[in-house]
N, C-alpha and C positions, 0 to 999 in steps of 0.2 A: 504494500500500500504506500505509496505516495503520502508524508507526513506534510501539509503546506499551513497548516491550521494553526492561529496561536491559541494561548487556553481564555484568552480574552474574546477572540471572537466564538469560537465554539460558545462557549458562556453567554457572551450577546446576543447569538441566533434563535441557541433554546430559551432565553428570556425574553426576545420577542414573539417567541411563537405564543409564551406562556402569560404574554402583556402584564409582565413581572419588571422589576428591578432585578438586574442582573447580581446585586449583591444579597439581593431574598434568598437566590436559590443556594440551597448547601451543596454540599461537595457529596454528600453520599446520600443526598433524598431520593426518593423514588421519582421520577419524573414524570411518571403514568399518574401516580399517586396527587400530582399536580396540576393535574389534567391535560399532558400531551399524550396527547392518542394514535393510534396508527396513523391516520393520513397526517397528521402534524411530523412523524416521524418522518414517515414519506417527503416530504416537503425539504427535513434537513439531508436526507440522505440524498437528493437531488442537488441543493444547495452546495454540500461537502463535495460530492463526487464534480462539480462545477470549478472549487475549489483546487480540485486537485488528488482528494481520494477517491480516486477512479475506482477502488476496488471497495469501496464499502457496500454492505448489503443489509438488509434490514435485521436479520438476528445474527448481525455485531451490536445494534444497538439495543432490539428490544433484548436479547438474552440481560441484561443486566444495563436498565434504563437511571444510571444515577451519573451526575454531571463528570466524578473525579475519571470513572471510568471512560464514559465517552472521551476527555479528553486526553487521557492516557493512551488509547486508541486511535486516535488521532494527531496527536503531537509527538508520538515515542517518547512517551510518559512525563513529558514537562506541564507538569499539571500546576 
């Protein structure tokens, strides 16, 4: 996977989807739990893959929907 992400905008995207403050969200909350849903998921993983993680696929994200991880997955763990 192609890492182009920093952990600032990963953070920014799912707290726009979540029309959150980006410092609301915790680092290990459930993100479903917060109301992003499959197609909201869908959405970032278009986003990302535009980005530059050409290879993400939705259960890299839904298997474990919490932010530290996504962005660990996405940054080569510079979370």
């Amino acid at each position: 996977m192609n890492h182009t992400l920093s952990p600032e905008r990963v953070r920014a995207d799912v707290a726009e989807l979540l029309d959150c403050d980006p410092a609301d969200i915790a680092a290990d909350e459930n993100l479903v739990d917060l109301g992003l849903d499959s197609v909201r998921i869908m959405v970032l993983i278009e986003r990302w893959r535009a980005a530059g993680a050409a290879s993400l696929e939705f259960p890299d994200l839904a298997e474990q929907p919490e932010l530290a991880r996504w962005t660990a997955l996405l940054t080569d763990g510079a979370a």
